[in-house]
C-alpha positions in Angstrom: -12.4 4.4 -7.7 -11.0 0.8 -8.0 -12.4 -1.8 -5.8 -10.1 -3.8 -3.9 -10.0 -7.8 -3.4 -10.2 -9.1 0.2 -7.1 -11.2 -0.8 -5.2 -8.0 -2.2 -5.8 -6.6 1.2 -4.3 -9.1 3.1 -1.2 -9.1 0.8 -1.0 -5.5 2.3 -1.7 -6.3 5.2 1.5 -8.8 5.4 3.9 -6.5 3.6 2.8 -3.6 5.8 3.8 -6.3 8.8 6.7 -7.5 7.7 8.4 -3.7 6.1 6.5 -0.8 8.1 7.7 -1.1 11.6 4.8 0.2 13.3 4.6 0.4 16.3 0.9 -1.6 16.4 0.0 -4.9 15.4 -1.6 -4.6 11.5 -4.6 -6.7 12.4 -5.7 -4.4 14.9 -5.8 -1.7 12.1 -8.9 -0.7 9.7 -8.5 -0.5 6.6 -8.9 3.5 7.3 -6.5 3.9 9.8 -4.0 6.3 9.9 -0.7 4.6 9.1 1.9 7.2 10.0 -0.5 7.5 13.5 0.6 3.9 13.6 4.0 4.3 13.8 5.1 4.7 9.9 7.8 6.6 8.9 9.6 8.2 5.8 12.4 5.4 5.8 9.8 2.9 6.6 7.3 4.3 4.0 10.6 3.3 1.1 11.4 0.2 2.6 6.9 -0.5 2.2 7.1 1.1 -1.7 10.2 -0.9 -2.2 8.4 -4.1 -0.9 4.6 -3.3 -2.7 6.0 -2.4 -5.9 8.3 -5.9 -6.0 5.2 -8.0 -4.7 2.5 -6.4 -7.1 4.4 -5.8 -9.9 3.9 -2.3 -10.2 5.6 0.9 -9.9 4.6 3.7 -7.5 4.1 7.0 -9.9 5.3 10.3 -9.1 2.1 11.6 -8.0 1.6 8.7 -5.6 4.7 9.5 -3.2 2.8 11.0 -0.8 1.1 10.9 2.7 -1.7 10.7 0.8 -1.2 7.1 -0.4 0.5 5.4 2.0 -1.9 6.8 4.8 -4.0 3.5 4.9 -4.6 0.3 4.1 -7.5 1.2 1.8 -5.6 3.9 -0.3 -2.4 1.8 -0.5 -4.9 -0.7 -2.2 -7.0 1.7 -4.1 -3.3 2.9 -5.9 -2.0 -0.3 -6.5 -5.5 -1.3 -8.0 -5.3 1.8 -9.8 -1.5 0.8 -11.6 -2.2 -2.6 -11.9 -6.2 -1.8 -14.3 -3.1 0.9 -16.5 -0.9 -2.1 -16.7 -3.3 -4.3 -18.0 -4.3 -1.4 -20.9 -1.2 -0.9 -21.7 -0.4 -4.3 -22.7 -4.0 -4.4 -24.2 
């Protein structure tokens, strides 16, 4: 489990506002809420990868294209913090 910076979190946060469309306001959201509850959908959910992936650096495995991910803001973090500690060993 890969702890996630308050800052990373707001990044989120702001992408999620600015690509998700949902259908609440994203500071009225926990970290644990339920995205797709919010109003996310499967277009919106590429349009979010598209926009997380070119902001972080990073790119979304296979594995990680699912509800499962992109259900909150805490396991959105927890997957990019996940890619970002395998691209720092990989250019170790």
């Amino acid at each position: 489990m890969h702890q996630q910076s308050t800052a990373q979190t707001q990044q989120i946060r702001s992408i999620l506002a600015q690509h998700a469309r949902l259908q609440v306001d994203v500071d009225q959201l926990t970290d644990e809420a339920d995205l797709y509850q919010a109003g996310l959908t499967s277009l919106s959910t590429v349009n979010l990868m598209l926009a997380l992936e070119e902001h972080f650096d990073v790119e979304f495995l296979d594995r990680m294209l699912g509800r499962k991910t992109f259900g909150s803001i805490r396991s959105l973090g927890e997957a990019i913090a996940e890619l970002q500690a395998g691209a720092d060993r990989e250019a170790a």
